[in-house]
C-alpha positions in Angstrom: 14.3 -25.8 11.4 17.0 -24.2 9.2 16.4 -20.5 8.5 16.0 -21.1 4.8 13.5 -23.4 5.7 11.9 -21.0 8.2 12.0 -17.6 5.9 9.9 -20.5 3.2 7.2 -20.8 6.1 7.0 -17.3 6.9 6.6 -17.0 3.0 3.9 -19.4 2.7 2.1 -17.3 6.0 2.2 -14.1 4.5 1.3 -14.8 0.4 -3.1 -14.6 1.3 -2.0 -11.1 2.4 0.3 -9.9 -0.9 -3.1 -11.6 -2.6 -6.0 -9.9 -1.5 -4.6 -6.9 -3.0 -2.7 -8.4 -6.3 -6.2 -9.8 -7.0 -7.4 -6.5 -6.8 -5.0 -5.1 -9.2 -2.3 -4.2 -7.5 1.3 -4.7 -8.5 3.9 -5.9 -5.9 7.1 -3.9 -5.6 9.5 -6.1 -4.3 12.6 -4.9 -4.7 14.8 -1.0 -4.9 14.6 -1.4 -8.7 11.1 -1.8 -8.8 10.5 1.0 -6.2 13.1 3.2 -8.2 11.8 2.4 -11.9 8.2 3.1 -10.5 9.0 6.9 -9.2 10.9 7.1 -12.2 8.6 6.1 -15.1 4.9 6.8 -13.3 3.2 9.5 -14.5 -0.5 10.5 -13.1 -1.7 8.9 -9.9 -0.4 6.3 -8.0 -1.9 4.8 -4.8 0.8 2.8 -2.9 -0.1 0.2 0.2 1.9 -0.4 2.8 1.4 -3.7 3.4 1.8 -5.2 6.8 0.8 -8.8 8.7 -1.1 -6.5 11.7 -4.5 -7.1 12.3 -6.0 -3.7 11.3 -4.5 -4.5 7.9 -6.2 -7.6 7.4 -9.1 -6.2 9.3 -9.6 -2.3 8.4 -6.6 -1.4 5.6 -6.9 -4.2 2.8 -10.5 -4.2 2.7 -11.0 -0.6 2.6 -8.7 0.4 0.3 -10.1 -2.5 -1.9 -13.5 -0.9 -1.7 -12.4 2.6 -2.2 -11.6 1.5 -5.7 -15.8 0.7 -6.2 -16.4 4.9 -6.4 -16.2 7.2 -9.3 -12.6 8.2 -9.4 -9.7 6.5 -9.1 -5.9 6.6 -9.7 -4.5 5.6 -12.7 -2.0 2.7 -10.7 -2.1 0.4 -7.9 1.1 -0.4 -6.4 2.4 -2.2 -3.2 5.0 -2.6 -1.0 5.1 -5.2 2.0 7.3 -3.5 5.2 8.9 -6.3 7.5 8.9 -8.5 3.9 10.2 -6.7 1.3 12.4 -4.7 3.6 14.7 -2.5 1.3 11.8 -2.0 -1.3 9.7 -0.9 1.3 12.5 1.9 2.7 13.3 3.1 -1.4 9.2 3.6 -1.4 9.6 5.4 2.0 11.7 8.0 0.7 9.3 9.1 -0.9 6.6 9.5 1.9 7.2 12.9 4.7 6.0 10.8 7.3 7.4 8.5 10.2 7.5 4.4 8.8 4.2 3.5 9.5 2.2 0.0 8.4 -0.2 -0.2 7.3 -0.5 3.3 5.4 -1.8 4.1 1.7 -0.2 7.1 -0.2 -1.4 8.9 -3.2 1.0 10.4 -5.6 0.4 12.6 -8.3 3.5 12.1 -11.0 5.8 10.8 -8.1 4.8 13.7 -5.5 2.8 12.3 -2.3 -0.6 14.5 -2.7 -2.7 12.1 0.6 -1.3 10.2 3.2 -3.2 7.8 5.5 -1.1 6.6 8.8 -1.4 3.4 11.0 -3.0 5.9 13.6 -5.4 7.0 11.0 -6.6 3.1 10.1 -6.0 1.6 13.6 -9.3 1.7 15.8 -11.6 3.5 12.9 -14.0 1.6 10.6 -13.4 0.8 7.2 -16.2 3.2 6.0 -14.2 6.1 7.6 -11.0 5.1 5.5 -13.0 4.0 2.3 -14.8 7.8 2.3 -11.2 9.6 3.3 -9.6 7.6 0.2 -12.6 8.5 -1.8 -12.2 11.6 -1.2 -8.5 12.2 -1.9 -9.6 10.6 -5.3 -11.9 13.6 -5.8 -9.4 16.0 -5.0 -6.7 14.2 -7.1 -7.8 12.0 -9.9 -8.8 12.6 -12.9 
């Protein structure tokens, strides 16, 4: 298999995954630019996934941060960025974050300044419930 026609396959493997949360409402960030024009032009809050192939993203992150989005407040965008995929888009959007690389993790930012951060170690081996109420209530605290 030629690598083009691998990197295709792997494509292909990981598009259910970008998906579930661009039929939610999310918009990709896929490249520096779009990382870069979103810090730049965002104002208000911003909830940004770290998306990821593990297991307790398909299992636990996607699915509660989906449902998070069924309460009262929410942020004003919905952004994503997918480490091991969109490699450099997913280190601009890092820059951003005060925290080790971690994937899955959701960040909030108010006007470009992380305001909640939820690490791998915080999602991995806790319910969804757990990470819909701590979202929740970051959107409390944070949204309008």
């Amino acid at each position: 298999m030629s690598f083009d026609a691998y990197m295709n396959q792997m494509k292909q493997m990981v598009q259910p995954m970008r998906d579930e949360l661009i039929h939610a409402g999310f918009t990709e960030l896929t490249t520096v630019e779009d990382v870069q024009k979103f810090f730049a032009e965002t104002k208000g809050t911003a909830l940004m996934v770290i998306n990821s192939v593990c297991g307790c993203a398909a299992g636990i992150a996607r699915p509660a941060v989906i449902h998070s989005l069924t309460g009262g407040k929410k942020p004003d965008h919905l952004v994503t960025v997918f480490a091991g995929q969109d490699k450099e888009a997913t280190a601009e959007a890092r820059k951003h974050i005060d925290f080790p690389p971690s994937s899955p993790s959701v960040a909030l930012f108010k006007d470009g300044k992380l305001v909640h951060f939820i690490e791998r170690h915080q999602i991995e081996g806790y319910d969804a419930g757990t990470i819909v109420a701590n979202l929740q209530g970051a959107f409390e605290q944070h949204c309008g």
